[in-house]
Backbone as JSON Lines, residues from 0, in Angstrom:
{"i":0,"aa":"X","n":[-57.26,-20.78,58.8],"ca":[-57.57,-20.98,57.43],"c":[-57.42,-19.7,56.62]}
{"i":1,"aa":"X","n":[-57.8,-18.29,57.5],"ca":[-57.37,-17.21,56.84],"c":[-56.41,-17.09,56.78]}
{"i":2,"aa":"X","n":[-55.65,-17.56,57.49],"ca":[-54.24,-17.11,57.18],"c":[-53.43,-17.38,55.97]}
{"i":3,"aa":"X","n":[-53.89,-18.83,56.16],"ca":[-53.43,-19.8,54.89],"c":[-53.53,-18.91,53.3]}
{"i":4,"aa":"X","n":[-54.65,-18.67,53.44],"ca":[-55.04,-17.87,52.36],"c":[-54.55,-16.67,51.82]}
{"i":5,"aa":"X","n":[-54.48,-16.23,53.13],"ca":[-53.39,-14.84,52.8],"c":[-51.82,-14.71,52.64]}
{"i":6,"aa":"X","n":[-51.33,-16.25,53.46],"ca":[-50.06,-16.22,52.99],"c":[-50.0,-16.98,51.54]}
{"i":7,"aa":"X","n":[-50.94,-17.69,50.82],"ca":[-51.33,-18.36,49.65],"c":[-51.02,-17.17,48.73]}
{"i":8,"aa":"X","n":[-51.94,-16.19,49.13],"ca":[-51.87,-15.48,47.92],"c":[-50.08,-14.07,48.13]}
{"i":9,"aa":"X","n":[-50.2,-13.88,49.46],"ca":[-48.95,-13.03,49.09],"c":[-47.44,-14.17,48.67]}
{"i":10,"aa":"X","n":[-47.88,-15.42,48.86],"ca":[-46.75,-16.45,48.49],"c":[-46.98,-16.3,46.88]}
{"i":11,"aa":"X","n":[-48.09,-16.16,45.96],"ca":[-48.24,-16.07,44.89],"c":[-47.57,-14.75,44.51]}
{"i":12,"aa":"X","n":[-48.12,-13.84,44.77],"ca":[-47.46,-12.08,45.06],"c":[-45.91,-12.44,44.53]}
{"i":13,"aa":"X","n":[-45.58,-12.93,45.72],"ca":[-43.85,-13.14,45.76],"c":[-43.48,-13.88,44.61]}
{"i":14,"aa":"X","n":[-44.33,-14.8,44.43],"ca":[-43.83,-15.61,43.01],"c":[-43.88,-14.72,41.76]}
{"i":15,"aa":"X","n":[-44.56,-13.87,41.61],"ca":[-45.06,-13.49,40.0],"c":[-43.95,-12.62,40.44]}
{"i":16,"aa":"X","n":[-43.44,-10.9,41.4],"ca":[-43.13,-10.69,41.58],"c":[-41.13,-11.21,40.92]}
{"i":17,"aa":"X","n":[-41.21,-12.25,41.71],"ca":[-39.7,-13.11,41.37],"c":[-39.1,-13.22,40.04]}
{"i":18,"aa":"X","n":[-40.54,-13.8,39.52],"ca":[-40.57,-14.12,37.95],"c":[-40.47,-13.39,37.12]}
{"i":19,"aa":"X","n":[-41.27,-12.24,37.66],"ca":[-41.13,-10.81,36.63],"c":[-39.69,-10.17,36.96]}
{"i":20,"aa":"X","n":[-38.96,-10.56,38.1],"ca":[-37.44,-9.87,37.88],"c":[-36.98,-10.54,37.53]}
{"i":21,"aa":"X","n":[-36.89,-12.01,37.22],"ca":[-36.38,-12.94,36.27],"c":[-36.09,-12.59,34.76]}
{"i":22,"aa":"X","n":[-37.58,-12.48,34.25],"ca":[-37.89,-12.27,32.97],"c":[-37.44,-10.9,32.43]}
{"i":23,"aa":"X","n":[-37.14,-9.72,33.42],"ca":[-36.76,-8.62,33.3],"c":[-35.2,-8.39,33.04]}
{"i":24,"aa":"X","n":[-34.72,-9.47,34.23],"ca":[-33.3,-9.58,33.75],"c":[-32.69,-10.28,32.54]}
{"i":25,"aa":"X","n":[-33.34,-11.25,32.35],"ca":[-32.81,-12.23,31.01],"c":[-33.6,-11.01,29.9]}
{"i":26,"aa":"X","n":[-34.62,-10.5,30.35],"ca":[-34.55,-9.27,29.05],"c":[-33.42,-8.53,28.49]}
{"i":27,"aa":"X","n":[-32.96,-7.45,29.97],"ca":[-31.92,-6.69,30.27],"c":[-30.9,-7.71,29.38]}
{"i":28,"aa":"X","n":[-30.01,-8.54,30.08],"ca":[-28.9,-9.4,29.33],"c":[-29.42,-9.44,27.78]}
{"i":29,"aa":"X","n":[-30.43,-10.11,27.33],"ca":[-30.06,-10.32,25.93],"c":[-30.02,-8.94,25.21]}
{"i":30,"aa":"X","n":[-30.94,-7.9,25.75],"ca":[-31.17,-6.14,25.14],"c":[-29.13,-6.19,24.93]}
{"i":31,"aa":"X","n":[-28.27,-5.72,26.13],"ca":[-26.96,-5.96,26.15],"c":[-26.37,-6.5,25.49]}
{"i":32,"aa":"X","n":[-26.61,-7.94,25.37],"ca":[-26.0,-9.14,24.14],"c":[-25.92,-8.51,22.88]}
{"i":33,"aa":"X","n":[-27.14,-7.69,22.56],"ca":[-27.52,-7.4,21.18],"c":[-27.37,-6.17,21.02]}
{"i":34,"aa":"X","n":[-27.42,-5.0,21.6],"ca":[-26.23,-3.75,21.43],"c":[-24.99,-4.31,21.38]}
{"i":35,"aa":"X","n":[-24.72,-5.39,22.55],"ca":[-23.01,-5.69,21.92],"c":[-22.63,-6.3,20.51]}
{"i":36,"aa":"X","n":[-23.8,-7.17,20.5],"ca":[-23.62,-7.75,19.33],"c":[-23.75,-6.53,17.82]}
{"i":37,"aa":"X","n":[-24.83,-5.62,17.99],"ca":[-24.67,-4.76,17.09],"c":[-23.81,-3.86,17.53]}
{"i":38,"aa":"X","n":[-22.93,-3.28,18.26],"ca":[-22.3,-2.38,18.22],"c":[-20.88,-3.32,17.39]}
{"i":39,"aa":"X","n":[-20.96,-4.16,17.76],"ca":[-19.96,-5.09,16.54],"c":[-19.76,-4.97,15.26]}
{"i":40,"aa":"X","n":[-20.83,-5.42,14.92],"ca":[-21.66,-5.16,13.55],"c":[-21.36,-3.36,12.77]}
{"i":41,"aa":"X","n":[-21.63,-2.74,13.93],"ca":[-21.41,-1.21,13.51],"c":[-19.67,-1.16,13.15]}
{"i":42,"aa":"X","n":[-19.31,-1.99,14.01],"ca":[-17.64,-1.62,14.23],"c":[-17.36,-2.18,12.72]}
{"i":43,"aa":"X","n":[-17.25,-3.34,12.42],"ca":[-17.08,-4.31,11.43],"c":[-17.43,-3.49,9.98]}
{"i":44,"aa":"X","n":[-19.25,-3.09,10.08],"ca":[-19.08,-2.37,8.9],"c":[-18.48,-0.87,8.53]}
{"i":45,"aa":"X","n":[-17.98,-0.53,9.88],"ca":[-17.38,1.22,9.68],"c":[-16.06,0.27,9.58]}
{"i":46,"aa":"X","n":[-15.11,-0.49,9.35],"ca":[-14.11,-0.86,9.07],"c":[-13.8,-1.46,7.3]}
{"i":47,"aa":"X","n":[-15.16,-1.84,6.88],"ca":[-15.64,-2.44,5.62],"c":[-15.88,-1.18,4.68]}
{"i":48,"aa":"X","n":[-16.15,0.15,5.53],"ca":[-16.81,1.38,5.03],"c":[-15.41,2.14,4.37]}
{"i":49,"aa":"X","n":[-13.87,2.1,5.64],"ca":[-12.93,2.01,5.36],"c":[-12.45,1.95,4.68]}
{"i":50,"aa":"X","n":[-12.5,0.5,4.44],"ca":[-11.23,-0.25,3.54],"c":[-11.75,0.09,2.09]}
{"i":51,"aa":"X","n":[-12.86,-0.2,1.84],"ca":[-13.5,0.69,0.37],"c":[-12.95,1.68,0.24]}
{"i":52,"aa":"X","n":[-13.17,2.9,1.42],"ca":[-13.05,4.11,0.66],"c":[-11.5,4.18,0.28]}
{"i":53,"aa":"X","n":[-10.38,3.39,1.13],"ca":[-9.27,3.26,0.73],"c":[-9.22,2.29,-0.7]}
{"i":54,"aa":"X","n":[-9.53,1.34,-1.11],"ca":[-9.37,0.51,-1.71],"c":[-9.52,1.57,-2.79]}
{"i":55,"aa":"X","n":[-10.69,2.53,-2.71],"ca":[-11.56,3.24,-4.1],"c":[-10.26,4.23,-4.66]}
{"i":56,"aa":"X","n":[-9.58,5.08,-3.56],"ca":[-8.47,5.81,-3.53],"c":[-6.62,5.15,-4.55]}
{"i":57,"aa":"X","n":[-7.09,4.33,-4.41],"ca":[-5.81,3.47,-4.65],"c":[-6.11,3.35,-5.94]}
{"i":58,"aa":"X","n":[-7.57,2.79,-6.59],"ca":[-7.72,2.36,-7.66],"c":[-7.88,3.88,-8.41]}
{"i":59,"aa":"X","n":[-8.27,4.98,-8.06],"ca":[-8.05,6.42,-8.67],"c":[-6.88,6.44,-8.86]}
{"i":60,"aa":"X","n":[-5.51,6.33,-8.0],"ca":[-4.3,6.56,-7.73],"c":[-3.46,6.03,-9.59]}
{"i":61,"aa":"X","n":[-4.14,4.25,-9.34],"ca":[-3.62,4.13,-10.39],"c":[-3.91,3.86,-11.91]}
{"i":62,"aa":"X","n":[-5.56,4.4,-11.71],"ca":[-5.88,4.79,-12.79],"c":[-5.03,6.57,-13.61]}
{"i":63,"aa":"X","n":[-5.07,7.05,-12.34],"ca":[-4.33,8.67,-12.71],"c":[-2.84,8.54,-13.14]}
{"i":64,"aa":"X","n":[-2.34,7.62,-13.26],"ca":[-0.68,7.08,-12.79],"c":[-1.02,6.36,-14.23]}
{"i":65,"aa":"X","n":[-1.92,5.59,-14.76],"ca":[-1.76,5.14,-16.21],"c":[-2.27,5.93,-17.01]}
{"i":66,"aa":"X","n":[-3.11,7.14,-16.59],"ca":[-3.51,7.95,-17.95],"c":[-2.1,8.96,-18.23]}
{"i":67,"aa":"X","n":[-1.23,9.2,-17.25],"ca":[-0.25,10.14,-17.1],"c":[0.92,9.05,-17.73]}
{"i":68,"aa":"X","n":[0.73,8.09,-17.62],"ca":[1.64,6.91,-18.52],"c":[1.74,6.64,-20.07]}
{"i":69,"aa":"X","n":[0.33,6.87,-20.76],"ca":[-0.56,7.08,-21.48],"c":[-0.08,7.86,-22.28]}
{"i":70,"aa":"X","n":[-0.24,9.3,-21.64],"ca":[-0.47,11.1,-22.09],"c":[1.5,10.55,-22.58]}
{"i":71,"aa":"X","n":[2.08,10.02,-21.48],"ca":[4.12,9.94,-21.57],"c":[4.23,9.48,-23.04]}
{"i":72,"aa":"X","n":[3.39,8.23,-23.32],"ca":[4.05,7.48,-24.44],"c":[3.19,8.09,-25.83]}
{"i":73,"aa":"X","n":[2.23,8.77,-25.38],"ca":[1.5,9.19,-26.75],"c":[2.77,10.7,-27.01]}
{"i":74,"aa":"X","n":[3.19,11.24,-26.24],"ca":[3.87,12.35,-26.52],"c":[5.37,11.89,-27.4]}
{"i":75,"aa":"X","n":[5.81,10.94,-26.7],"ca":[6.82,9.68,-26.85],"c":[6.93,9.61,-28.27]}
{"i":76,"aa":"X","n":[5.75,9.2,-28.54],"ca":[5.56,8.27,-30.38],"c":[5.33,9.53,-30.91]}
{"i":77,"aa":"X","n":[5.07,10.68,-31.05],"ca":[4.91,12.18,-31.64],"c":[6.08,12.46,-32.06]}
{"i":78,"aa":"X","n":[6.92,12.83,-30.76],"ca":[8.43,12.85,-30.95],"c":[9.29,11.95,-31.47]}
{"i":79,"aa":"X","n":[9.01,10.65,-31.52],"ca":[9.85,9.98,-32.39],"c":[9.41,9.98,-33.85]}
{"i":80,"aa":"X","n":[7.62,10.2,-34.24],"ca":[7.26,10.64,-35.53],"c":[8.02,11.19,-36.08]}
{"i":81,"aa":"X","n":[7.97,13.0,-35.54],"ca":[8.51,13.74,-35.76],"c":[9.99,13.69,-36.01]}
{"i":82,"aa":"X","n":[11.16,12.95,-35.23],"ca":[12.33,12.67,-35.88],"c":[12.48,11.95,-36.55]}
{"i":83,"aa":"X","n":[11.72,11.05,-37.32],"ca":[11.95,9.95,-37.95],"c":[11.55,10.89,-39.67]}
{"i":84,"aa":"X","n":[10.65,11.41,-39.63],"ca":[10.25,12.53,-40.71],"c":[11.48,13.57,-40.69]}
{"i":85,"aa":"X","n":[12.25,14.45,-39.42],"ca":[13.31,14.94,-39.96],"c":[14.67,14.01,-40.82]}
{"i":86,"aa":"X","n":[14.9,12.93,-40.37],"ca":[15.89,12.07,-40.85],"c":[15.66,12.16,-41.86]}
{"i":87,"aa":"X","n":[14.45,11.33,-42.3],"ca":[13.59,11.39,-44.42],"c":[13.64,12.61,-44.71]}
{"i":88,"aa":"X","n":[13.6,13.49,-44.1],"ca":[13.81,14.46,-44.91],"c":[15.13,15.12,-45.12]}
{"i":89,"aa":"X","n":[15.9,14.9,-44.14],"ca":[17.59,15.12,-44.21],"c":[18.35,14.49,-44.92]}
{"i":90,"aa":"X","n":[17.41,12.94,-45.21],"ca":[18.29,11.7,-46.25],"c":[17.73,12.24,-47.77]}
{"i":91,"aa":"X","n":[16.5,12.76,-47.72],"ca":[16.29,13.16,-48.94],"c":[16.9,14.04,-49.7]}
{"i":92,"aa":"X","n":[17.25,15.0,-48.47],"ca":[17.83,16.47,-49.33],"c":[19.43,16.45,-49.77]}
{"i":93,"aa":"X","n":[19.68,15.39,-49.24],"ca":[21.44,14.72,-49.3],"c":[20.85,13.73,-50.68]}
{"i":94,"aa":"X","n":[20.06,13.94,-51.46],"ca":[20.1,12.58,-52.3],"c":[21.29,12.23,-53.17]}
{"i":95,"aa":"X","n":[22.05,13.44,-53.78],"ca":[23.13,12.56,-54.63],"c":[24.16,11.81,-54.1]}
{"i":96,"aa":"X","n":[24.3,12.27,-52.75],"ca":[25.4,11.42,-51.92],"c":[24.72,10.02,-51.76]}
{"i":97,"aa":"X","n":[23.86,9.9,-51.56],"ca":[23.02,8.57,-50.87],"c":[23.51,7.42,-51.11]}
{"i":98,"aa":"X","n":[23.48,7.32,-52.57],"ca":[23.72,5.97,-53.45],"c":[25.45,5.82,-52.61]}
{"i":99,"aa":"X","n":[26.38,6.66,-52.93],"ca":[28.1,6.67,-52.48],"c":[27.67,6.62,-51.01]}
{"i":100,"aa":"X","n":[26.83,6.89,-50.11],"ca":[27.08,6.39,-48.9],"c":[26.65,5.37,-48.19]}
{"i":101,"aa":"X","n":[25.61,4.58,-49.34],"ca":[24.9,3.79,-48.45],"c":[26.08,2.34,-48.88]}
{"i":102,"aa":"X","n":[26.83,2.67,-50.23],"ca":[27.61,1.33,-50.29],"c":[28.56,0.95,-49.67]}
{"i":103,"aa":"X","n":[28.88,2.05,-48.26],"ca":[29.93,2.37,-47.45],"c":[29.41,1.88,-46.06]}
{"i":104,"aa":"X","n":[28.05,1.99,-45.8],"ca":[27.68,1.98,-44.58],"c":[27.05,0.24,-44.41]}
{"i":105,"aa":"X","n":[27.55,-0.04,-42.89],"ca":[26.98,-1.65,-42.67],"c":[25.67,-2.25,-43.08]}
{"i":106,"aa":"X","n":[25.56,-2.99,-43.62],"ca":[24.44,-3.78,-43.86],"c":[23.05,-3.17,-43.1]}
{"i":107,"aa":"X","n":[23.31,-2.67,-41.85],"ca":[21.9,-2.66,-41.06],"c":[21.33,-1.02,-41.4]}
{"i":108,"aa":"X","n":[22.46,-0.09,-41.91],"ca":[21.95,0.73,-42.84],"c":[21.92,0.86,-43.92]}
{"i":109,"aa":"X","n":[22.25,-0.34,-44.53],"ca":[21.67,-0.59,-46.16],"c":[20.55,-0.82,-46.31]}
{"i":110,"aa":"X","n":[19.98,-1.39,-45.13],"ca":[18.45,-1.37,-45.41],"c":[17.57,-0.24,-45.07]}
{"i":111,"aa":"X","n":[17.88,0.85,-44.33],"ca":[17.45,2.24,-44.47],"c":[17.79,2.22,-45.53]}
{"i":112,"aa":"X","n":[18.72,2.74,-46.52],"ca":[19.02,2.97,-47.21],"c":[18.0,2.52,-48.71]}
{"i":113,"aa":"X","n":[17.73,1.28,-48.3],"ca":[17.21,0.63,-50.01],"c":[15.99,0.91,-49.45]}
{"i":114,"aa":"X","n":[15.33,1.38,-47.98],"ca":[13.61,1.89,-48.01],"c":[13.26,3.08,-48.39]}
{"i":115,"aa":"X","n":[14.29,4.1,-48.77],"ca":[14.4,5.37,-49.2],"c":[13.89,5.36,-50.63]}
C-alpha cells in the first residue's frame, strides 16, 4: 500500500513535471512565432521607412526642378520685356518712315504698326 502511494505520488511528480515541459515548450514556440512575427514587422516597417525617405527625395527633386523652371521663365518674360521695349523704342525713333513702311509691309505687321 506504501508503495502504491509512493509510486502515486512520484507518478504525479512525473505528470506536473511533463506538463511543465509541455507548457514551456508551446511557450518557447509561440515567444519564436512572435520575434518572427515581429522581426517581420521590423523588416516591413524599415522598408516603409525607405520608401518615404525615397519618395520624400524625389518630391524635393521635383520641387527644385520647378522652382529652377520658374526662376527659367521669369528670366524668359524679362528678356522678352526688355526686347519688346527696345523694338518701341527703335519703331519710335524711325517715326517719319513708319507711316511709308507700314503701307509696304504684310497685313500681320500692319497691325504692329496701327498699335504704335
Amino acid at each position: 500500500m506504501m508503495n502504491r502511494r509512493f509510486l502515486a505520488r512520484d507518478l504525479t511528480k512525473v505528470e506536473r513535471v511533463r506538463s511543465s515541459a509541455l507548457e514551456r515548450e508551446q511557450l518557447f514556440r509561440r515567444r519564436s512565432a512572435a520575434s518572427a512575427s515581429s522581426a517581420v514587422a521590423i523588416d516591413v516597417l524599415a522598408e516603409e521607412g525607405e520608401s518615404l525617405r525615397r519618395s520624400t527625395a524625389q518630391v524635393d527633386d521635383i520641387m527644385e526642378s520647378g522652382r529652377t523652371i520658374i526662376g527659367s521663365l521669369a528670366t524668359q518674360r524679362e528678356r522678352l520685356k526688355a526686347t519688346h521695349r527696345n523694338a518701341l523704342s527703335m519703331i519710335n525713333t524711325h517715326e517719319p518712315q513708319r507711316s511709308r513702311d507700314c503701307r509696304a509691309q504684310p497685313k500681320s505687321m500692319k497691325r504692329i504698326c496701327d498699335e504704335m
